[in-house]
C-alpha positions, 0 to 999 in steps of 0.5 A, spaced: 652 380 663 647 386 661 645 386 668 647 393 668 647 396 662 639 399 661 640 403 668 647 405 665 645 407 659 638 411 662 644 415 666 649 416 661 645 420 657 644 426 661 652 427 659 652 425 652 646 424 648 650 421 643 651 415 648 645 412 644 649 408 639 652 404 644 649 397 644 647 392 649 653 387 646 660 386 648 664 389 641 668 384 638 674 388 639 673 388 646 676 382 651 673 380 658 678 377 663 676 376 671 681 378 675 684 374 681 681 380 685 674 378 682 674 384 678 673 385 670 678 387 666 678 388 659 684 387 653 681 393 647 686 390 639 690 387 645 691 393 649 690 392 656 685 397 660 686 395 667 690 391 672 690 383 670 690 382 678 687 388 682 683 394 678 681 397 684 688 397 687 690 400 680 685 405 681 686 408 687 694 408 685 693 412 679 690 418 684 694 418 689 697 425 687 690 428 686 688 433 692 682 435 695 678 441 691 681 439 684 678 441 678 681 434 674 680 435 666 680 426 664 682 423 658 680 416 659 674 413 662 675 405 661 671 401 666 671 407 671 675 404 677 681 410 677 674 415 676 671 412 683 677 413 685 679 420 683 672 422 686 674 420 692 681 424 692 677 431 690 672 431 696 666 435 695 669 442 692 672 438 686 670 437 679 672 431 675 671 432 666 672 425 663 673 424 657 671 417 653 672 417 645 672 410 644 665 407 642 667 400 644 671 401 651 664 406 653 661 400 651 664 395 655 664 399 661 656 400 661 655 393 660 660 390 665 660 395 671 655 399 675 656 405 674 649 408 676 654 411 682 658 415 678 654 417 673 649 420 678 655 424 682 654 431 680 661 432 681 663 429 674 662 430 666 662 425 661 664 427 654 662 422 649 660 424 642 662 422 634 663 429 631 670 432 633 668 439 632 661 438 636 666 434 642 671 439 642 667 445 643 663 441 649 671 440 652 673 447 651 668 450 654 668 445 661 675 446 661 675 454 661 669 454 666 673 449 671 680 453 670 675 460 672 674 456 678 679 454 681 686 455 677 691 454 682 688 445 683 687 444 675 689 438 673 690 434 666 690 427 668 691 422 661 689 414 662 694 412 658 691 405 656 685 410 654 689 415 651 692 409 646 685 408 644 683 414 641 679 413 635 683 415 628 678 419 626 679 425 632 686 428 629 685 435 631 683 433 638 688 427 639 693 432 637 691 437 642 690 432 647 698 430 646 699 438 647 696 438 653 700 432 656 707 435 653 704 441 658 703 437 663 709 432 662 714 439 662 714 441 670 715 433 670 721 432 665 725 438 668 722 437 675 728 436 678 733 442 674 728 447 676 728 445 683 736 445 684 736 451 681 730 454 685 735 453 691 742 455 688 738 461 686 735 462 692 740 469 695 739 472 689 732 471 688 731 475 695 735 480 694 733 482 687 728 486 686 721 484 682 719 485 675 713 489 679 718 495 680 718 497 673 709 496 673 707 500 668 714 504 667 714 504 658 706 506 658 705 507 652 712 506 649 713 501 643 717 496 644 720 490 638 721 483 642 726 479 639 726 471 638 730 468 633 726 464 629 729 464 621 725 472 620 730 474 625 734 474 618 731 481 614 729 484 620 737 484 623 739 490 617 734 494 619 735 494 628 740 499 628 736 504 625 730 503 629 733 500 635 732 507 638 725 508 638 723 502 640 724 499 648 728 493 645 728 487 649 729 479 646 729 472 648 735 468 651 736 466 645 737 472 641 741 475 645 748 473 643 744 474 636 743 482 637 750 483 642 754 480 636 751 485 631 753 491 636 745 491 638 743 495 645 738 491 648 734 493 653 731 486 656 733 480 655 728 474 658 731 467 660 727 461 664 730 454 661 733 451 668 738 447 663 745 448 662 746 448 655 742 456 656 749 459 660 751 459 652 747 465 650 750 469 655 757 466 657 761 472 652 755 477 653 755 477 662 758 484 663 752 487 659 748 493 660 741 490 659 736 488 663 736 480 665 729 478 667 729 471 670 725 466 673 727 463 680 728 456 677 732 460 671 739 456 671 744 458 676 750 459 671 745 465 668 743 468 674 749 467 678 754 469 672 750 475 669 753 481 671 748 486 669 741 488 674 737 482 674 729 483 676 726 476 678 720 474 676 715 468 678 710 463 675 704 463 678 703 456 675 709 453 678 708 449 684 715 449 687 716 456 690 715 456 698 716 463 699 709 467 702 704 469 697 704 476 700 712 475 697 711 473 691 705 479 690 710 484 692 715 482 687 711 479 680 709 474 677 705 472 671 701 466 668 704 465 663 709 458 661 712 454 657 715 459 652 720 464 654 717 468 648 710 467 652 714 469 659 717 476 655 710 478 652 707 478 659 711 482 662 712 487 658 705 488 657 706 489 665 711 495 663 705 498 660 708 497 653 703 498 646 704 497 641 708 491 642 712 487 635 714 481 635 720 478 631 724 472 629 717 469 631 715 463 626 713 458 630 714 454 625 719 450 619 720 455 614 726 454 609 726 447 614 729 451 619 728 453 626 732 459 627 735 464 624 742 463 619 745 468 625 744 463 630 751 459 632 746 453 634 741 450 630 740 444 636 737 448 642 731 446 646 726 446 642 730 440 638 731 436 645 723 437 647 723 430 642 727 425 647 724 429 653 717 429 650 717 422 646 710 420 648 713 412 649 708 408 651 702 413 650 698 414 644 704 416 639 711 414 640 714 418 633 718 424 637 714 432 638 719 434 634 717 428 629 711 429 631 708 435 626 702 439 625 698 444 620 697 450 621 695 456 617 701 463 616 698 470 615 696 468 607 692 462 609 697 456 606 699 450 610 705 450 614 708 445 618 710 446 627 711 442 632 708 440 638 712 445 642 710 450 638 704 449 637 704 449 644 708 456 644 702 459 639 697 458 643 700 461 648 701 467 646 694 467 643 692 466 650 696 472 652 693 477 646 686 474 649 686 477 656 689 483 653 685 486 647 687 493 648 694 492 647 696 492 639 701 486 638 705 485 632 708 480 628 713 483 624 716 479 617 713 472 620 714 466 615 710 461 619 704 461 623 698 466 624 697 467 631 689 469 632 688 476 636 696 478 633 697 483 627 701 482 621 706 486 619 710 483 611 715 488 612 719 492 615 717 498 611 710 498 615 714 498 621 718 505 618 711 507 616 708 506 624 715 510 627 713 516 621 
């Protein structure tokens, strides 16, 4: 049984040399099986690793969607039957970063398999470790590098049997490894949707024109983005007055909010594919604001609204089969996920700055998720727990259920979501790759964004506009 473990191990040490705890004994939580195919299997606490009749098969199964040159980040070695596998689907341009942060299943592997192979194959990296700040960092850092290399095929694959063996003693990484798979899972859940839309839709995305044709058109101009997070609430008295001298744009579900209040807005952003979204709009189709839309928005929206459309496309989206030159020619941006995320690139595409976030809590304060303006208090965010309940994966609590602490403007602990703490690191993202642009989060409640500046009242915001 050790057969392979001492050359194993000589190999695995390149990738992490925290691999010298592993020892040359099959951990007591781990139990072999010889499969029909010939093949070892194991159960880790009676949960089963691979395939009990084919690994290999399994294997060559679980990357079938990985294409040639993808730069594939991997949480999940086991015994390394689908990783053979993947090899072979990214040909030679490909790059694979395994993650493995389970002892025991690590240790089986080297026993059971000669991974010798895999392990000398300069197109993969093992990440093993038992600090989670130290494995984190080794992560960040691959995953930024491999996203530089090629965006466009960078793929985050979970091995979900791995993944519900993740050690207890990794939470803040567990919990990011579960945003990634929410982030990844959102095309999926919504897949269909957005490819229907993406058709009904299609006449009027050729026939609007693209958010390129207002590049650079407020240079210089503040602007006051609108969601409608609870803190929406002390700023609404104060949007008349100042409303004037500010460029003013919101999100879809603000809009109802600000038109109710006799609130003139600029711009108003919408991406949700699902149907339910047409209710911010359906009593406000005939305004004279700006709908900035995505060609999978849904189709009552960008069929209905009255008012000019500007469309643009998201670079991370699959789904478009128009040329690249079209899609250049009309606009696009990085971002996903938020509409608030999708509002704040491209108004920093308009050349606005400095830009003030409101109603922008991302977080539970007062146990609400939006404002007392809002007429529904069970919108999309609310509904991310069916479509992401992550069943059958590491956790089966819901991601509205599924909380996580994060830090406000003062330092004290407020409780998200997974949803949102996907939203924040979002727009940090943003700030990140535009450091010249001042963004504001005025009257926040809820969670610090790092690289965006607080505002506690509105008064500093008149101080800014004296």
């Amino acid at each position: 049984m050790n057969q392979f473990f001492a050359r194993n191990m000589e190999l695995l040490k390149k990738h992490s040399p925290s691999s010298k705890n592993l020892t040359e004994t099959i951990p007591t939580s781990i139990k072999v099986q010889i499969t029909p195919s010939g093949e070892n299997t194991v159960r880790l606490n009676n949960i089963l690793i691979h395939s009990m009749y084919d690994p290999v098969k399994e294997g060559r199964s679980f990357s079938k969607k990985v294409t040639n040159g993808s730069q594939v980040c991997l949480y999940g070695f086991g015994l390394g039957y689908h990783i053979e596998s993947l090899l072979e689907k990214i040909g030679p341009d490909g790059f694979i970063l395994a993650i493995e942060l389970n002892a025991d299943l690590l240790n089986a592997a080297m026993i059971l398999r000669n991974q010798s192979k895999l392990l000398l194959d300069k197109r993969i990296h093992i990440v093993y470790g038992l600090n989670e700040a130290i494995v984190a960092t080794e992560i960040t850092q691959y995953m930024e590098k491999m996203q530089s290399t090629n965006t466009k095929n960078f793929q985050v694959i979970f091995h979900s049997p791995s993944f519900k063996c993740i050690p207890s003693s990794f939470p803040k990484l567990t919990n990011s490894l579960e945003v990634l798979l929410m982030e990844r899972r959102f095309p999926a859940v919504l897949g269909d949707i957005e490819k229907e839309n993406y058709i009904l839709n299609k006449e009027i995305v050729s026939q609007s024109s693209g958010i390129n044709c207002n590049h650079s058109k407020h240079k210089g101009k503040p602007v006051l983005l609108v969601s409608a997070g609870p803190s929406l609430d002390d700023i609404i008295p104060y949007l008349k007055m100042v409303n004037k001298k500010f460029i003013l744009a919101c999100v879809d579900t603000a809009f109802p909010i600000l038109s109710r209040e006799g609130i003139d807005t600029d711009y108003v952003f919408s991406l949700d594919p699902q149907e339910d979204s047409f209710q911010y709009f359906q009593d406000h189709l005939d305004s004279s604001t700006t709908l900035i839309f995505t060609p999978s928005a849904n189709t009552k929206v960008v069929h209905s609204y009255k008012g000019k459309k500007f469309v643009v496309y998201k670079k991370t989206s699959s789904q478009f089969t128009e040329e690249k030159s079209v899609i250049n020619t009309k606009g696009s941006t990085q971002s996903g996920g938020s509409v608030s995320c999708l509002a704040l690139d491209v108004l920093i595409q308009f050349g606005c700055d400095p830009i003030f976030l409101t109603g922008q809590d991302l977080s539970f304060p007062s146990s609400r998720t939006y404002s007392s303006f809002s007429n529904n208090n069970k919108q999309m965010l609310d509904k991310l727990d069916s479509a992401y309940s992550l069943k059958g994966s590491h956790k089966s609590d819901s991601i509205r259920q599924k909380t996580v602490n994060v830090k406000n403007i003062v330092g004290d602990n407020v409780v998200t979501n997974q949803a949102m703490y996907s939203y924040i690191r979002g727009i940090e993202e943003i700030a990140a790759v535009n450091p010249k642009i001042k963004i504001y989060n005025l009257c926040s409640h809820g969670a610090k964004i790092n690289k965006v500046i607080p505002l506690g009242s509105v008064n500093e915001l008149i101080k800014f506009l004296a």
